[in-house]
N, C-alpha and C positions, 0 to 999 in steps of 0.2 A: 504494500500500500504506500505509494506516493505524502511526502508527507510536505507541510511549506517550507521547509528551510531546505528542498533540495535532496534530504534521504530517504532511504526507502525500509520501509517498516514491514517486515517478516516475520510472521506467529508460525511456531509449528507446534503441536500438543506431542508429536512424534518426532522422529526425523523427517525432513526436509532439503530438499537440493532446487535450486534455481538455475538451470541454466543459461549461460548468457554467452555462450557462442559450443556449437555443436565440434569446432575443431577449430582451433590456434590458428590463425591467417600466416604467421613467420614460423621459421625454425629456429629463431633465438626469437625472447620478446619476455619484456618484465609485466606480470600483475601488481597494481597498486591499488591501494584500500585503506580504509578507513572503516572500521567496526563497534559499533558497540553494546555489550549485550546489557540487556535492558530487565528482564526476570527469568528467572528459572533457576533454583539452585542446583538440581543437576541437569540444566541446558549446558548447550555447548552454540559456539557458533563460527563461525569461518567459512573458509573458501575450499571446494574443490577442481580439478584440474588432473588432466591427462586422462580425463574419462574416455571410457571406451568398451567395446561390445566386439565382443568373439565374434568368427565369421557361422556365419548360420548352418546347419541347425543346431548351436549351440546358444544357449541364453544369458550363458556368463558374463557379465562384466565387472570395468574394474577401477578405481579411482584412488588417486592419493585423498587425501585430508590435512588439511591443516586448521585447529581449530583453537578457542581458548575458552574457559569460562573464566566470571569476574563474580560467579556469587553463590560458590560453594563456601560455607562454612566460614566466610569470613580471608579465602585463599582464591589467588590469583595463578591459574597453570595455561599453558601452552603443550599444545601434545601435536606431534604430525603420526600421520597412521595412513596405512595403505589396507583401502575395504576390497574384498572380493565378493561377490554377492552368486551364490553359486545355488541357478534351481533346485530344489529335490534335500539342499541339504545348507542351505541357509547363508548367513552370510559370514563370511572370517575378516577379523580385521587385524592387523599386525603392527605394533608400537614400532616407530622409527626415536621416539623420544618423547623425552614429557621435563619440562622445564617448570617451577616454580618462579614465578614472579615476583610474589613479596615473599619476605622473608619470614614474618611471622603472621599466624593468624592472630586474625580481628574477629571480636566476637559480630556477631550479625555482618549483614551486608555492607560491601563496600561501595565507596562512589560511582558513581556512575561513571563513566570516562570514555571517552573515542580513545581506540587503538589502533597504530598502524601499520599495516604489514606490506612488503614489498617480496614479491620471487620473481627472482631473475631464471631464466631458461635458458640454457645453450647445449649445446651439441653432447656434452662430456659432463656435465654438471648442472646443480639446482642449488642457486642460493638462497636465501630465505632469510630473510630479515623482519623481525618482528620487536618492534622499541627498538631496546640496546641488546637484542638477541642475534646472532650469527649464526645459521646452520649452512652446512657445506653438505652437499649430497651427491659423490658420486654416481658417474652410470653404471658401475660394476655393482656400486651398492642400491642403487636402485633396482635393478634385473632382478639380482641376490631375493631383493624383499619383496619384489614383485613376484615370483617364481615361488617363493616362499605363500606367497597369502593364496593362492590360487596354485599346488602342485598338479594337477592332471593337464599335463602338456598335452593331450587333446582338445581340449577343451579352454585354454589359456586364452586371454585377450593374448595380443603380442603390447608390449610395452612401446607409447606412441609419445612422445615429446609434446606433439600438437593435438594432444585430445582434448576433447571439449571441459570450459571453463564454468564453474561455476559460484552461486553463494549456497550457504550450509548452515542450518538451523536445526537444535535437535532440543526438543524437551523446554522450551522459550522464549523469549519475545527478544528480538534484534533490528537494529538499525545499522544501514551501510550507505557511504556516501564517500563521491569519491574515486569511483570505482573506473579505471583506466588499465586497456592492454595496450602496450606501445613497442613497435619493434627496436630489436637492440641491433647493432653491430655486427658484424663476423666475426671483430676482432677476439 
């Protein structure tokens, strides 16, 4: 839902994906954003990317995660995860990491706040910048955890750099604003 200052306001009672492009226009190219999640103490909210769907007749598909909540228990975490959503036997999700944001908990909810994250895409790597956070993601370890969340190489998406871009709402109420794919460089 379109709101007046410009952001867009997303409810999910479940999880939720918004897609905002079916496949990546470049093969290098950064996501930017601005997030902020608004209720749900075990919501989650962020961005997915490199979405994608086996070739048919399989109905596998497969997406990284990068999400955060701001109103668990008084704690602020960052986690990226790679979902496989696999017919007949459900969906597997695989921790790439999970980062603590503040240091100590605060009883009840914290401020409200816009968060912003940037991922860079290129050929050989995924960087990820979320605040004063830095993650580095190889392609060897990307395949690795990708190959990992979805093992029946029959049925595998193949792992695609330009899969389609999304926002990610699970369990609460968020706002995104902000939100730009821009091509990078070769270099």
């Amino acid at each position: 839902q379109p709101q007046k200052d410009g952001s867009l306001l997303v409810c999910a009672t479940e999880e939720a994906h918004l897609m905002l492009l079916k496949r990546a226009p470049w093969p290098h190219y950064r996501i930017e954003a601005e997030l902020c999640h608004l209720e749900g103490p075990r919501g989650k909210v962020g961005l997915c990317f490199f979405h994608q769907l086996a070739r048919p007749p399989s109905r596998v598909q497969g997406y990284f995660k990068l999400h955060f909540t701001d109103q668990m228990h008084g704690l602020s975490l960052v986690m990226a995860e790679i979902v496989a959503h696999i017919p007949g036997e459900g969906t597997r999700e695989l921790d790439l990491g999970m980062h603590l944001l503040n240091s100590r908990p605060r009883r009840g909810r914290l401020p409200i706040r816009w968060r912003r994250v940037n991922i860079e895409v290129r050929n050989n790597s995924v960087m990820i910048e979320w605040e004063n956070l830095r993650f580095l993601l190889k392609r060897s370890q990307l395949i690795a955890s990708w190959n990992a969340a979805c093992p029946l190489k029959r049925i595998r998406p193949s792992l695609n750099l330009q899969g389609g871009i999304g926002l990610h709402v699970s369990k609460g109420k968020a706002s995104f604003r902000n939100v730009r794919i821009v091509p990078l460089s070769t270099d």
